[in-house]
N, C-alpha and C positions, 0 to 999 in steps of 0.2 A: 504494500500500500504506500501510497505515497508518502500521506504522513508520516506513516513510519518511519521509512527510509530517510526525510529530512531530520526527526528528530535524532535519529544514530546519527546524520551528519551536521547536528547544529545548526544547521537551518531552522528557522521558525517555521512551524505548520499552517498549513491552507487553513483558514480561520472558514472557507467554506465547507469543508470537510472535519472540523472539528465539531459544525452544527452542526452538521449531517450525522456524525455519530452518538452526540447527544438527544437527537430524536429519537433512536432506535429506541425499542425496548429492552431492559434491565438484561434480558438473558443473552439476547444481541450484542448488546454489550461486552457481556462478561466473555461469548465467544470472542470473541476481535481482540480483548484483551490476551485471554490463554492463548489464542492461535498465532498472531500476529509478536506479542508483545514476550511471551513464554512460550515461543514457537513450540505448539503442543500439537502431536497429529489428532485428525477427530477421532479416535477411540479411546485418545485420553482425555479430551475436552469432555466427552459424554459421558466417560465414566466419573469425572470429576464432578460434572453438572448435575449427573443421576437423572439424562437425562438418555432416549435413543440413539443410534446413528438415525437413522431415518429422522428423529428432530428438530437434530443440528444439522443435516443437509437442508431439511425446509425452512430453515432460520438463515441458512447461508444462504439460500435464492434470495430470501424476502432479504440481504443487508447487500447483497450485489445490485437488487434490481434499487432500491431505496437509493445508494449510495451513487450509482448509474443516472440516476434521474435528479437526486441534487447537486450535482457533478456537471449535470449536462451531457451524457454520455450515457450511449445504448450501451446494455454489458456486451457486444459483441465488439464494440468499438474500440476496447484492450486489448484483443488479441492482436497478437502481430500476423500477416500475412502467410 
């Protein structure tokens, strides 16, 4: 994520993308933190969360498509070619 990456480089974060992740909801949240932040894979996110695979994948569509849309960006439009 971008934010991320500027913060390991000291860079200040996209303050657009800071509200964007302050919208999500609590558990949303809390993924993006263990994944991103405690680069955790998702079977340890879920098991941490006590929560399914299948409901951390449908948490990660709903913080892709969220973050895609306050970003101004389709999710397809990260992918490289």
């Amino acid at each position: 994520m971008r934010g991320v990456q500027q913060r390991r480089s000291g860079a200040a974060p996209d303050p657009v993308l800071v509200d964007a992740l302050a919208e999500l909801p609590g558990l949303c949240q809390a993924i993006i933190r263990l994944r991103e932040l405690d680069q955790l894979s998702n079977q340890e996110i879920a098991s941490r969360l006590g929560i399914s695979l299948r409901q951390l994948e449908t948490c990660m569509v709903h913080i892709t498509n969220h973050l895609a849309d306050r970003m101004g960006k389709a999710p397809s439009d990260s992918k490289a070619p």
